[in-house]
C-alpha positions in Angstrom: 31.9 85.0 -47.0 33.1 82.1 -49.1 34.0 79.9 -46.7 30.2 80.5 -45.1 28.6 80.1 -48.1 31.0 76.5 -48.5 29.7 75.2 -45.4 27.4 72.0 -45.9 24.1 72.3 -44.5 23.3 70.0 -41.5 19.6 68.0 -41.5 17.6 69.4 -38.9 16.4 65.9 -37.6 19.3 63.3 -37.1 19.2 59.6 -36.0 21.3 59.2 -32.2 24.4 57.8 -33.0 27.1 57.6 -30.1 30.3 58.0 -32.0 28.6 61.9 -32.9 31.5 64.8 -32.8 29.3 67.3 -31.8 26.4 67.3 -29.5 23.3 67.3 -31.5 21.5 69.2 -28.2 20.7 72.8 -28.0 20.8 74.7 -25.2 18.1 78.0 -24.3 18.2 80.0 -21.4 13.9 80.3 -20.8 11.8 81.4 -18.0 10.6 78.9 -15.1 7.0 78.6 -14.6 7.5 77.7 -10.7 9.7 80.4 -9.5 10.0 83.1 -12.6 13.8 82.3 -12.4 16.1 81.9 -15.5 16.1 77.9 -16.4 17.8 76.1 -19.2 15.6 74.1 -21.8 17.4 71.6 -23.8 16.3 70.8 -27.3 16.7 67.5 -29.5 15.4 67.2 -32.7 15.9 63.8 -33.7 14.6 60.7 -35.4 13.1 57.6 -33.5 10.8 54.7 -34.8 6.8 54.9 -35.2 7.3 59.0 -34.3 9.5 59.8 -37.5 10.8 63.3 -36.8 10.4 64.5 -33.1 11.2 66.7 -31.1 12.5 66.4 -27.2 12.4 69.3 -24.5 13.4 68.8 -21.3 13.6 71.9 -18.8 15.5 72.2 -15.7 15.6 74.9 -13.1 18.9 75.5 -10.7 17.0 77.8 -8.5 13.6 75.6 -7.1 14.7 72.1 -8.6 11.6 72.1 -11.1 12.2 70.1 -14.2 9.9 69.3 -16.9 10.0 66.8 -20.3 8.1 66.6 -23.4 7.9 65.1 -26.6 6.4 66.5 -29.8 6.5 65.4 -32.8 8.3 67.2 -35.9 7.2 65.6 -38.9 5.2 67.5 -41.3 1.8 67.7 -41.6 0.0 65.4 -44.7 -1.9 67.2 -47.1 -5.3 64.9 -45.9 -6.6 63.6 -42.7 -7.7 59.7 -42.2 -9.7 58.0 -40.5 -8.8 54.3 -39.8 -11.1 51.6 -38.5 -9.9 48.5 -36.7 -12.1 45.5 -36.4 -11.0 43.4 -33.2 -11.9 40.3 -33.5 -9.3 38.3 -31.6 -6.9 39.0 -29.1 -3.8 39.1 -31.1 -5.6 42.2 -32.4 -5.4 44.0 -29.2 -1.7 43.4 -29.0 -1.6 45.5 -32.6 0.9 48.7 -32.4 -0.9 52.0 -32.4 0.5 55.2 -33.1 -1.4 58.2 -32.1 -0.4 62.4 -33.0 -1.0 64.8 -30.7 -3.9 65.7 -33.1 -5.6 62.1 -33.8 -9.1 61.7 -31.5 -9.7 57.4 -30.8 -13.4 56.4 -30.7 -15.5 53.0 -30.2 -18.9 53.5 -31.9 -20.4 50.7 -29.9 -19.7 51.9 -26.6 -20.7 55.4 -27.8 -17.2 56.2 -26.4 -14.8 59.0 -27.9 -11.3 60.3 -26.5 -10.9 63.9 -27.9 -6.9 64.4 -28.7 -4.0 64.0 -26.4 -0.6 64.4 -26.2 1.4 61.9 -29.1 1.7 58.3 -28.1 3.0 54.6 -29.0 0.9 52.2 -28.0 -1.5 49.4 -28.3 -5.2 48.8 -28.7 -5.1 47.0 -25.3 -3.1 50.2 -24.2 -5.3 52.7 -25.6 -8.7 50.7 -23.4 -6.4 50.2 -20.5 -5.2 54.1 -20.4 -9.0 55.2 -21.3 -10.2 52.9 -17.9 -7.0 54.2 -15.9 -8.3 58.1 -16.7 -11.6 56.9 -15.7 -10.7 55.3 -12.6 -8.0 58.2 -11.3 -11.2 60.4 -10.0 -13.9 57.6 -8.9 -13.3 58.4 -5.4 -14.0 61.8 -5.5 -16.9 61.6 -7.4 -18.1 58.6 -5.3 -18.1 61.0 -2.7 -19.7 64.1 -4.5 -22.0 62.6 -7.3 -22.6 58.7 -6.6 -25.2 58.6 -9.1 -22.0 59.4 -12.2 -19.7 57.7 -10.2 -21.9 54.4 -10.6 -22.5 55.1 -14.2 -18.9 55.2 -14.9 -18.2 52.2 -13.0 -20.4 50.7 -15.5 -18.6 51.8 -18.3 -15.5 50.9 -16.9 -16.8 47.4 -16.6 -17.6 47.6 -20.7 -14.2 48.9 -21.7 -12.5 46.0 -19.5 -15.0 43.3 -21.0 -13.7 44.7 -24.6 -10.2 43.0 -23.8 -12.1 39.6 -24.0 -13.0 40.2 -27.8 -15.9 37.3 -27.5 -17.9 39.8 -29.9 -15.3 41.6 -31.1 -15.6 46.0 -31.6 -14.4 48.5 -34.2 -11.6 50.9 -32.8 -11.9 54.3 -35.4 -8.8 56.6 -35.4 -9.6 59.9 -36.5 -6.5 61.9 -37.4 -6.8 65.6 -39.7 -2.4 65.7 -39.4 -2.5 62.2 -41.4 0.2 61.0 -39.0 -1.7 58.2 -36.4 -0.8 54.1 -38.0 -2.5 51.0 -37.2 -0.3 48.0 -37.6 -1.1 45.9 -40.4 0.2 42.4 -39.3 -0.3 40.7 -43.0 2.1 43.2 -44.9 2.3 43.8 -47.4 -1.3 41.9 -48.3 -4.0 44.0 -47.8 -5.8 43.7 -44.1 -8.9 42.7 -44.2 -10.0 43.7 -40.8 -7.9 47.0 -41.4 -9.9 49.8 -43.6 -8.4 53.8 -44.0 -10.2 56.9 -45.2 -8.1 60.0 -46.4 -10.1 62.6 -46.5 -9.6 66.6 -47.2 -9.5 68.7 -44.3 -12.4 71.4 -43.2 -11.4 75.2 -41.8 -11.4 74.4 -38.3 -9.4 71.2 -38.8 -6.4 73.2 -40.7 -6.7 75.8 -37.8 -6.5 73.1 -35.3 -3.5 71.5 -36.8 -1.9 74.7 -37.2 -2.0 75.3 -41.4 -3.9 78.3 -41.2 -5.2 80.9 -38.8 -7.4 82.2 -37.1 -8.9 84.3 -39.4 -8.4 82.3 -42.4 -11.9 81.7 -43.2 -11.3 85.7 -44.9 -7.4 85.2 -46.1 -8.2 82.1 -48.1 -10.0 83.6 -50.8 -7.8 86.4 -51.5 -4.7 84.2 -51.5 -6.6 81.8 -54.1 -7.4 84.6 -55.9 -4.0 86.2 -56.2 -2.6 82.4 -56.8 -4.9 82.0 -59.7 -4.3 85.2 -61.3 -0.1 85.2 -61.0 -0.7 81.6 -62.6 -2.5 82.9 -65.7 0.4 85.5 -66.4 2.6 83.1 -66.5 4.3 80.7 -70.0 3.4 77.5 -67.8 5.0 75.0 -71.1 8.4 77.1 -70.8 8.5 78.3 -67.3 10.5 76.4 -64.3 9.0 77.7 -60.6 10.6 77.8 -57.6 9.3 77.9 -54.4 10.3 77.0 -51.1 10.0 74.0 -48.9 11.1 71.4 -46.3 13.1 68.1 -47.1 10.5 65.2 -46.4 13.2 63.4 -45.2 15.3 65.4 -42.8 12.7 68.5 -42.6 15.9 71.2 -43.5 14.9 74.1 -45.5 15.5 73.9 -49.4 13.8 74.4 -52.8 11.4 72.7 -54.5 11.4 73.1 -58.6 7.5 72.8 -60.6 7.0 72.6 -64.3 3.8 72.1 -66.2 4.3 69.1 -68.8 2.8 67.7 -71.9 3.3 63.5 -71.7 2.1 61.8 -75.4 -0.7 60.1 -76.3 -2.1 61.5 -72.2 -2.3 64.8 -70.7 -0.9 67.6 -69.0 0.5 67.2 -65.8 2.4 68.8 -62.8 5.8 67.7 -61.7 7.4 69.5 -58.4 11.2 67.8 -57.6 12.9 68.1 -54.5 16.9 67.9 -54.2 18.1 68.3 -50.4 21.1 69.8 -50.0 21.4 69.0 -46.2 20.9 65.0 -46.6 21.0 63.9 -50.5 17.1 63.1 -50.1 15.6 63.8 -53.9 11.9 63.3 -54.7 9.6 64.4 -57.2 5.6 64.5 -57.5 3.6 64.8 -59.7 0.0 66.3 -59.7 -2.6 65.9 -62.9 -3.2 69.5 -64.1 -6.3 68.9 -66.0 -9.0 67.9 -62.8 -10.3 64.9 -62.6 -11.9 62.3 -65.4 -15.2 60.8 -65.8 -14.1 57.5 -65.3 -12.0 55.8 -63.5 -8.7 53.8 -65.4 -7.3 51.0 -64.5 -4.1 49.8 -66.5 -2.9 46.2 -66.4 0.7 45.5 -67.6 2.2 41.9 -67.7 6.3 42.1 -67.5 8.0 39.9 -70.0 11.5 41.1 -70.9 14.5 43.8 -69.5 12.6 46.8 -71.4 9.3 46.8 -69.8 11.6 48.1 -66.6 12.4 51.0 -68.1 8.5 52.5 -69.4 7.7 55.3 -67.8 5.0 55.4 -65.2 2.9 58.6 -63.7 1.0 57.2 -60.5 -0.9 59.9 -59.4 -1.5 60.5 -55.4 -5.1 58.8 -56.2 -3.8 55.5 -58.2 -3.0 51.9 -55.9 -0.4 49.6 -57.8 -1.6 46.0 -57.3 0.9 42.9 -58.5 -1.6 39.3 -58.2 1.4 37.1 -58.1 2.3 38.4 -54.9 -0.7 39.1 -53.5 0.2 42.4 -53.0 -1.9 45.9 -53.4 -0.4 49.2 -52.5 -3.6 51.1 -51.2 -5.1 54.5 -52.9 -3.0 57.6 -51.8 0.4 55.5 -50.5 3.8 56.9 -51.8 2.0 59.9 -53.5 2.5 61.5 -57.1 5.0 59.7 -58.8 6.6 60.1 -62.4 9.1 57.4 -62.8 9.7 54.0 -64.8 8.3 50.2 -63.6 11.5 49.7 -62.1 12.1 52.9 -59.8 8.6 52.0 -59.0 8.8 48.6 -57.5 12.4 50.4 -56.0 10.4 53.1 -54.2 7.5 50.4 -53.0 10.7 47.9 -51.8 12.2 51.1 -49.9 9.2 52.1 -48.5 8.4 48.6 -47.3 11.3 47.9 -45.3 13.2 51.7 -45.0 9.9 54.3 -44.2 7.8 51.3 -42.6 7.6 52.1 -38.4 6.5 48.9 -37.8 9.7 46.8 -39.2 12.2 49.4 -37.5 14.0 49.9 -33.7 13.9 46.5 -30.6 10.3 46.7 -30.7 9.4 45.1 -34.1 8.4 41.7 -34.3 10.8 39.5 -35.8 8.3 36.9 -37.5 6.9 40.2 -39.3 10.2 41.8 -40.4 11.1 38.1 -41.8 8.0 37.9 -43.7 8.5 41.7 -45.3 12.1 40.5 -46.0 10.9 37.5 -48.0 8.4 39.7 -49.8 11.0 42.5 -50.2 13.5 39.7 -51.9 10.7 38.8 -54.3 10.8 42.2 -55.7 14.3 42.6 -56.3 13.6 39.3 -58.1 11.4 41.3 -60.5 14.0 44.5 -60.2 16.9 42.6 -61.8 14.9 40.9 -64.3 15.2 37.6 -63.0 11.2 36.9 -62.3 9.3 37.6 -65.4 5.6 37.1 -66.2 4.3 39.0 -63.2 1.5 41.7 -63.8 1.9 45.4 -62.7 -1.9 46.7 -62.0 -2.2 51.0 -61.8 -6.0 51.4 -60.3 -6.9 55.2 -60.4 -10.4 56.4 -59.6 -9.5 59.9 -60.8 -8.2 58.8 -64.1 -5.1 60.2 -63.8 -1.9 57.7 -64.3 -0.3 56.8 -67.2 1.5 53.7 -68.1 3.7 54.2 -71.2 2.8 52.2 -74.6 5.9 51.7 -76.3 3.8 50.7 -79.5 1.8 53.8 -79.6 -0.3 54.7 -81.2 -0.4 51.1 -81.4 -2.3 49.0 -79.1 -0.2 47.3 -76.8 -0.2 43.2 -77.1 1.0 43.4 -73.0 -1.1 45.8 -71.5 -4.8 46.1 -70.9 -6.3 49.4 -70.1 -9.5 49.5 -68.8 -12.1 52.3 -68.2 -15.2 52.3 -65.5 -17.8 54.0 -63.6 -16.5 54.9 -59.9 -18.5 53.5 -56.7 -20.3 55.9 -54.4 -17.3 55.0 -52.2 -14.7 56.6 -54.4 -16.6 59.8 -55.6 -16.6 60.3 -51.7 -13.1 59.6 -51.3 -12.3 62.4 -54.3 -14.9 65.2 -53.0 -17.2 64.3 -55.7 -20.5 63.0 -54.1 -20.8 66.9 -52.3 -19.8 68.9 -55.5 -22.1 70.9 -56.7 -22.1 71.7 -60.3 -25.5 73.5 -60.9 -27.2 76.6 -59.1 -23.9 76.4 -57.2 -24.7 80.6 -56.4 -27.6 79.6 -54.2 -28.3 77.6 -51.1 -29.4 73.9 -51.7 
């Protein structure tokens, strides 16, 4: 019992590394489709750029020859869907990576054109028109023969989709994706795209069903189980008490523990902080989640960096907050990165890791070497600012929901290097928090 309880826990998803021991492939006897005989599926669960975690099957059977391969992908589901709209105005643009989940629909609104989902993909937004035109194509025959009146019509459109590759008036490509796990390649990173625009959004029923959260008949379940949440929660001593629940590692997916406790920060508010430590790979996060809803106004907090300490203030970024630095004409959009509660510095580390470690673009044969160059450069400039040697720089936390915190070492003070501003949020960003459908009066009855 000892010596099983010494062993070191393995990550579920590995990277492929020739010099491996022990083959990361498993082996299960399963039951062939084509002949009902005994076959052998083979399992990898690995890691691979612009897919994250996936998952390879490939099935053989000995007795009628019939093999079979698939991918799926094994990362985890986010907790909010996008939607991301392309403007193609050029055709560089078309050569832009694309990378779809098995769950993300693609859509052009001006050719009244939608592909409903399909199996996980890399590819690019000349390869998503030309596989669209090859579906198209694969059955004109047939219905030339059957219906010519359709088969014309889609000959028709088939002649639009093709003329889209000339971009002479350019088309918006929309990616809608409830996992959260479909990218568009941003070839200015890390400056903001402006031809580039994403939309997280929360989830419906029948989107969480579809992507496998919840069941079937959930629509019942979910109001008892928010009920029973809400009413352990209130028997508990949340300024004293440590939960535990469990989890998966976001890095390596293995099983393991993730540890919540409701905290008071000065001169702000109280707020939620989950941390993760992965016994499998090392991997430790936290996050932090505003336990108070959120404010009537947005914040937006404007520090300028001017000696060693200002590396060390603590910082709560809250999933809703986008960290903008001018001098480098960078801005970190709403939502990236998540809840954070950390200081400047682990900041600007976790921004620099995420650039150039988590980015699928950067990573694998396939990435472009003028773009990993230019991330590099940008990447440099940070550490600049990291060990203190590029001072004067201004660290911007923009939060709709009101809920990041920048310490103020002179509290209750005013602070002569930091500017905190309050304002009224756009119709844009009460629709990106839920607000604009909320309904706060006669909510019992039917508007």
């Amino acid at each position: 019992m000892d010596d099983q309880g010494d062993v070191k826990k393995k990550p579920l998803f590995t990277d492929l590394d020739a010099d491996q021991d022990e083959s990361p492939v498993t082996e299960v006897e399963s039951l062939c489709m084509n002949c009902h005989s005994q076959g052998v599926t083979r399992l990898l669960l690995t890691r691979i750029p612009f897919f994250k975690e996936v998952i390879v099957s490939s099935f053989s059977c000995d007795e009628c020859g019939y093999q079979n391969n698939e991918v799926q992908t094994g990362g985890n589901v986010q907790k909010k869907g996008v939607t991301i709209t392309l403007h193609v105005r050029t055709k560089q643009d078309l050569n832009r990576q694309v990378v779809l989940s098995p769950y993300a629909s693609v859509s052009i609104p001006s050719l009244e054109f939608e592909a409903p989902p399909n199996k996980g993909s890399l590819t690019t937004v000349e390869g998503v028109i030309d596989r669209t035109v090859e579906g198209l194509t694969q059955d004109q025959p047939l219905r030339k023969a059957l219906d010519p009146d359709t088969a014309a019509k889609i000959d028709i459109f088939i002649e639009k989709m093709i003329k889209l590759k000339e971009t002479l008036d350019g088309f918006n490509l929309v990616v809608d994706d409830p996992s959260g796990n479909s990218f568009i390649e941003n070839p200015y990173a890390p400056k903001p795209d402006p031809d580039l625009s994403g939309t997280n959004y929360t989830r419906s029923l029948e989107q969480n069903k579809l992507v496998g959260i919840l069941g079937d008949d959930a629509l019942e379940n979910i109001t008892e189980e928010e009920h029973a949440i809400e009413s352990d929660v209130h028997t508990l001593d949340q300024s004293n008490e440590v939960l535990s629940f469990p989890a998966n590692c976001p890095s390596c997916n293995t099983p393991c523990e993730t540890n919540m406790k409701l905290v008071k920060i000065p001169y702000f508010k109280e707020v939620v902080i989950m941390a993760t430590n992965c016994e499998a790979c090392g991997h430790r996060d936290n996050e932090v989640k505003g336990a108070t809803g959120i404010e009537p106004k947005g914040i937006k907090t404007t520090l300028k960096l001017t000696k060693p300490s200002d590396l060390t203030r603590d910082v709560l970024k809250s999933d809703t907050c986008g960290v903008v630095i001018p001098e480098l004409e960078f801005e970190l959009t709403h939502g990236t990165l998540g809840g954070k509660f950390t200081t400047v510095e682990g900041l600007l580390t976790k921004v620099r890791d995420q650039l150039m470690g988590s980015n699928p673009f950067v990573q694998g044969d396939s990435s472009d070497e003028s773009h990993r160059n230019k991330l590099t450069t940008f990447c440099g400039k940070l550490d600049e600012i990291i060990s203190g040697k590029r001072w004067g720089v201004h660290l911007v936390l923009d939060d709709p929901a009101g809920n990041s915190f920048l310490e103020n070492v002179y509290a209750p003070e005013p602070d002569p290097e930091m500017q905190v501003e309050y304002y009224d949020r756009t119709f844009g960003q009460n629709e990106e928090l839920g607000l604009n459908d909320m309904k706060t009066e006669n909510y019992t009855t039917d508007s």
